[in-house]
N, CA, C and O atoms as a DFTB+ gen file, in Angstrom:
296 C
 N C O
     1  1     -29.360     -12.473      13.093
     2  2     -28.978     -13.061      11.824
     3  2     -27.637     -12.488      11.345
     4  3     -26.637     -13.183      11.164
     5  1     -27.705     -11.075      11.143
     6  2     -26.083     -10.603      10.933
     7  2     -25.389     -10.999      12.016
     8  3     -24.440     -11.613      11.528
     9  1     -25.294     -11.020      13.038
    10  2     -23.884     -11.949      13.837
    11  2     -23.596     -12.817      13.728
    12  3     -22.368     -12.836      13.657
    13  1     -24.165     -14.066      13.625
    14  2     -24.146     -15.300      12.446
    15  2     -23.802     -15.596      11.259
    16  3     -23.525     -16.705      10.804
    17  1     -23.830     -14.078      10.491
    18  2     -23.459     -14.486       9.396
    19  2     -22.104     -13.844       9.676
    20  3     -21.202     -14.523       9.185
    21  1     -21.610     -12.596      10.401
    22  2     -20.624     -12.664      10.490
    23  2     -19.759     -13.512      11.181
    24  3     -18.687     -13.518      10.574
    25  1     -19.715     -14.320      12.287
    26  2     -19.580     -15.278      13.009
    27  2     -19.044     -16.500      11.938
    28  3     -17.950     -17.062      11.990
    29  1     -19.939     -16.699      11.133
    30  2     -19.309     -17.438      10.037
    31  2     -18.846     -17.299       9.112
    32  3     -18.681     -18.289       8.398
    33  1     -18.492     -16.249       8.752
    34  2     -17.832     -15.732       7.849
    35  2     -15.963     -15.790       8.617
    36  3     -15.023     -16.380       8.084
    37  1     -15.915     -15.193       9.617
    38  2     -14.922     -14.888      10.005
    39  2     -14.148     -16.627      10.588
    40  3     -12.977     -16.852      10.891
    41  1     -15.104     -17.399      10.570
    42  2     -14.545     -18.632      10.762
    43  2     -14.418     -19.421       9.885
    44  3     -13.610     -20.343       9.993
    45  1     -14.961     -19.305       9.115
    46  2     -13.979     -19.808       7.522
    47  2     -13.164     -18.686       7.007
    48  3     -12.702     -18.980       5.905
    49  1     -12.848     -17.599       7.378
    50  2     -11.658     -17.186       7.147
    51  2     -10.450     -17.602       7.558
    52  3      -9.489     -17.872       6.837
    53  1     -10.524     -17.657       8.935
    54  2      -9.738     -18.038      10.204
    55  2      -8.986     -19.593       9.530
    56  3      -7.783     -19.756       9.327
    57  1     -10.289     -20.783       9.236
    58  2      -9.710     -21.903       9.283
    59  2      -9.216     -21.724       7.726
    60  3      -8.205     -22.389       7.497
    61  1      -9.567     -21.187       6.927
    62  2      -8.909     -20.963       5.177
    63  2      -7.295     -20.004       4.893
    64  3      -6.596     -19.929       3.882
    65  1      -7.151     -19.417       6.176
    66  2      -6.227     -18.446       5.889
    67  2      -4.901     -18.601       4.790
    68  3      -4.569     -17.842       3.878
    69  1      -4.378     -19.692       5.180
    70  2      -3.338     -20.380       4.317
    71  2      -3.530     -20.029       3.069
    72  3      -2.955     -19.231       2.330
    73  1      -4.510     -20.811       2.927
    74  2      -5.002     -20.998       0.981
    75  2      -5.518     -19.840       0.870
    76  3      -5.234     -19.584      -0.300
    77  1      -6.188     -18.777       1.337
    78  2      -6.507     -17.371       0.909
    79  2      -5.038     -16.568       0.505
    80  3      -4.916     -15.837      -0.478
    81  1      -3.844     -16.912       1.599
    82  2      -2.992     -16.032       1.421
    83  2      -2.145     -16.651       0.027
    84  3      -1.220     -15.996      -0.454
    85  1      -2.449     -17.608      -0.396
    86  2      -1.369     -18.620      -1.060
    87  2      -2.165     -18.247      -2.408
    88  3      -1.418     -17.759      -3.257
    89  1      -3.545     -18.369      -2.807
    90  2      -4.196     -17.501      -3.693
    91  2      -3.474     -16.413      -4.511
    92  3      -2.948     -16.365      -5.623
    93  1      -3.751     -15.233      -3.095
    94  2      -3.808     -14.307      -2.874
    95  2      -2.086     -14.010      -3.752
    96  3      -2.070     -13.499      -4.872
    97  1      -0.682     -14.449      -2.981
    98  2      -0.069     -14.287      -3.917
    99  2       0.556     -15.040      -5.039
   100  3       1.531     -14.604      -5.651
   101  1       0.010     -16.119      -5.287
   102  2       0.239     -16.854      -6.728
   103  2      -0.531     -15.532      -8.019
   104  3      -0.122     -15.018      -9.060
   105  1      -1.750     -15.438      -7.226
   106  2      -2.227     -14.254      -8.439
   107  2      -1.146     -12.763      -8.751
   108  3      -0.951     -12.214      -9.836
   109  1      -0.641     -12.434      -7.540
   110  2      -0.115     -11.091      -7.575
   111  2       1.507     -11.485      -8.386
   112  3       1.974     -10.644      -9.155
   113  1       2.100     -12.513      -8.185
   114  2       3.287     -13.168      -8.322
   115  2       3.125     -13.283      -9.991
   116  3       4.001     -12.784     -10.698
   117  1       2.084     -13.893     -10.530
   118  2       1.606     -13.638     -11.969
   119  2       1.863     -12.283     -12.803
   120  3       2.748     -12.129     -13.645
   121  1       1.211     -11.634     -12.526
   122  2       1.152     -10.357     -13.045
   123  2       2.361      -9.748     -13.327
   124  3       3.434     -10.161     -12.886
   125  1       2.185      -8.435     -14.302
   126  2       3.335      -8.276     -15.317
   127  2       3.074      -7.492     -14.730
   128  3       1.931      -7.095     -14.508
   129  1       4.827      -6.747     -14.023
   130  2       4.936      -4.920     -13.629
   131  2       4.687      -4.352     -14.118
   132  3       4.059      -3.361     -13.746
   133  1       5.160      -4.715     -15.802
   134  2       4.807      -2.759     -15.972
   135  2       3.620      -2.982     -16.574
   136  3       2.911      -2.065     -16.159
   137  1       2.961      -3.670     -17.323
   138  2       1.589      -3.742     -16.900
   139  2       0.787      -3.824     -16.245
   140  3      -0.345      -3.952     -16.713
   141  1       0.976      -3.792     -14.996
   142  2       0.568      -3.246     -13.311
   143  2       0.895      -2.238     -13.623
   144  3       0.185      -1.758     -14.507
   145  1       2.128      -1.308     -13.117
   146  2       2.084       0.178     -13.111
   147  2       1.259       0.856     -14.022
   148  3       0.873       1.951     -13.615
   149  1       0.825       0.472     -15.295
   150  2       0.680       0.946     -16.176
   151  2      -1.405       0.849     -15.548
   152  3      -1.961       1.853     -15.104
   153  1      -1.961      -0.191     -15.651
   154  2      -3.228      -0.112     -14.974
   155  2      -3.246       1.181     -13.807
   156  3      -3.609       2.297     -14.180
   157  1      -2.993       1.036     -12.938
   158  2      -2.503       1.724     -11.758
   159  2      -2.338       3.298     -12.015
   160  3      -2.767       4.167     -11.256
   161  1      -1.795       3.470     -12.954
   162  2      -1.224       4.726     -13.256
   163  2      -2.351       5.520     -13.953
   164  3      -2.586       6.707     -13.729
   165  1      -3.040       4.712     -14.848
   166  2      -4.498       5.254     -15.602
   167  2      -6.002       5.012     -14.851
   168  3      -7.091       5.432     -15.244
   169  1      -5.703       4.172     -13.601
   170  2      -6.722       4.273     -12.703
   171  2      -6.628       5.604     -11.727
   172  3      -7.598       6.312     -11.460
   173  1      -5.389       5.797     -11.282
   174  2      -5.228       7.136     -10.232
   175  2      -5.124       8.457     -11.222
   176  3      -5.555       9.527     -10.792
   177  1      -4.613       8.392     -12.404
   178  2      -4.389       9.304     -13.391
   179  2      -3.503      10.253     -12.760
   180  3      -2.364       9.994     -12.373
   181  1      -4.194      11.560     -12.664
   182  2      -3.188      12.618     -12.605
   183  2      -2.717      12.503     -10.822
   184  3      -1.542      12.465     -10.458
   185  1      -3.667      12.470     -10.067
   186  2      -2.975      12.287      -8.906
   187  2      -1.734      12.032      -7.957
   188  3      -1.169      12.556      -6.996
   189  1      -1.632      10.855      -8.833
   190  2      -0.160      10.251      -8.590
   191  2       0.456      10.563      -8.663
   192  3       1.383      10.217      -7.930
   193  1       0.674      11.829      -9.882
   194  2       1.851      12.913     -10.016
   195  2       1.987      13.715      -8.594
   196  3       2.977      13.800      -7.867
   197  1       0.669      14.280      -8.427
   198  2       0.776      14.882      -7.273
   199  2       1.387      14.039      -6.195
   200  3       2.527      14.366      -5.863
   201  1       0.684      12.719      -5.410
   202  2       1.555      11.867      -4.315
   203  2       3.187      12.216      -4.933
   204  3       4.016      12.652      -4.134
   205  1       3.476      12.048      -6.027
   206  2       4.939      12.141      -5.889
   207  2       5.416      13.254      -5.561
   208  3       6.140      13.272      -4.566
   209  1       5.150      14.557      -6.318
   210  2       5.569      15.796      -6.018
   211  2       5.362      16.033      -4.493
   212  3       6.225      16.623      -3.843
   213  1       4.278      15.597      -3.956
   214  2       3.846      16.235      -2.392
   215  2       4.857      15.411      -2.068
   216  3       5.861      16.022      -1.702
   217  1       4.962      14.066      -2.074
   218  2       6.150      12.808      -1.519
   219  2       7.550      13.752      -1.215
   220  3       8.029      14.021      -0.113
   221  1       8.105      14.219      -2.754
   222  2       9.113      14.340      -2.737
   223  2       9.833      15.678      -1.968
   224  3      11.011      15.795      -1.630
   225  1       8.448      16.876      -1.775
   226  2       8.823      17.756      -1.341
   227  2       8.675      17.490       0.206
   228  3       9.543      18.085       0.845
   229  1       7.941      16.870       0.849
   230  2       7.688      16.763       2.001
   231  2       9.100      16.130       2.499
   232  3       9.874      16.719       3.253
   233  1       9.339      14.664       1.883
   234  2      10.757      14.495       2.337
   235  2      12.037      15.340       2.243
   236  3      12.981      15.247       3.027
   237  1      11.967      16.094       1.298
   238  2      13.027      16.949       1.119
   239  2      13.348      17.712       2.475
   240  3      14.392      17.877       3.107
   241  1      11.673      18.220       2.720
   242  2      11.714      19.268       4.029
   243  2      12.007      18.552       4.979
   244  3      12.872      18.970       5.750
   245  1      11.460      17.417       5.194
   246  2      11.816      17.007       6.376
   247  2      13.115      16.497       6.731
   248  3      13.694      16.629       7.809
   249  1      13.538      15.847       5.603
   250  2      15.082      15.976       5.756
   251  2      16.106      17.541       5.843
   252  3      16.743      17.656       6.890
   253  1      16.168      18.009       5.417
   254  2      16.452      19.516       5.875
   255  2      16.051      19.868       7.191
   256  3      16.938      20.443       7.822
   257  1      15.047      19.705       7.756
   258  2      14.738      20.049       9.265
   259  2      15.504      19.192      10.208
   260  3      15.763      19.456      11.382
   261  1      15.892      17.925       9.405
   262  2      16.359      16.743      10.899
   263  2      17.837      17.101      10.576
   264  3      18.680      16.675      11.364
   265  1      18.307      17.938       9.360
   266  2      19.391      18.371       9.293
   267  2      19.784      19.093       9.867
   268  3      20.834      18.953      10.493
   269  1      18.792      20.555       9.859
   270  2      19.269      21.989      10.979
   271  2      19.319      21.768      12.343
   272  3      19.990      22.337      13.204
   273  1      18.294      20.610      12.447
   274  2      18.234      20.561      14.090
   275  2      19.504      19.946      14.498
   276  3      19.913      20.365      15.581
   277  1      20.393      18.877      13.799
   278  2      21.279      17.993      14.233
   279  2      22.197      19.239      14.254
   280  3      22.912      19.460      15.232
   281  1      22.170      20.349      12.784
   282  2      23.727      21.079      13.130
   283  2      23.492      21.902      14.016
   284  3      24.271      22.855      14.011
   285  1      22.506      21.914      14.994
   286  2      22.274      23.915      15.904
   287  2      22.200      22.740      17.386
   288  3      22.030      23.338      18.449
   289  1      22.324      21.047      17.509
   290  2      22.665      20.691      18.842
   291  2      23.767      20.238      18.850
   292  3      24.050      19.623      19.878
   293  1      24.856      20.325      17.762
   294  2      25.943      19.487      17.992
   295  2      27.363      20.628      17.682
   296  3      28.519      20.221      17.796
């Protein structure tokens, strides 16, 4: 019974795809940014601070590393 139902599930996905994706962004295309960010921002809360801080330091380093390495082979 579950392979069947997945079986059909995945085949009206398959033949709907179009209109799922066309849905999909007429709804997102709607929506107000900063009232998005703003949802978004009070759903993840403090976290997000963190993704940025970890974001920003991680790139920092890693840019600095693809830096030393370029000046100690050239």
């Amino acid at each position: 019974m579950d392979d069947r139902l997945i079986d059909l599930t995945v085949s009206v996905a398959e033949q709907n795809r179009q209109q799922v994706a066309d849905i999909i962004a007429q709804t997102i295309a709607s929506w107000d940014p900063d009232a998005t960010v703003e949802r978004i921002e009070l759903a993840v809360g403090r976290d997000l601070q963190f993704v940025r801080i970890n974001g920003t330091l991680v790139g920092g380093l890693v840019g600095l590393l693809i830096y030393t390495v370029y000046r100690f082979w050239h």
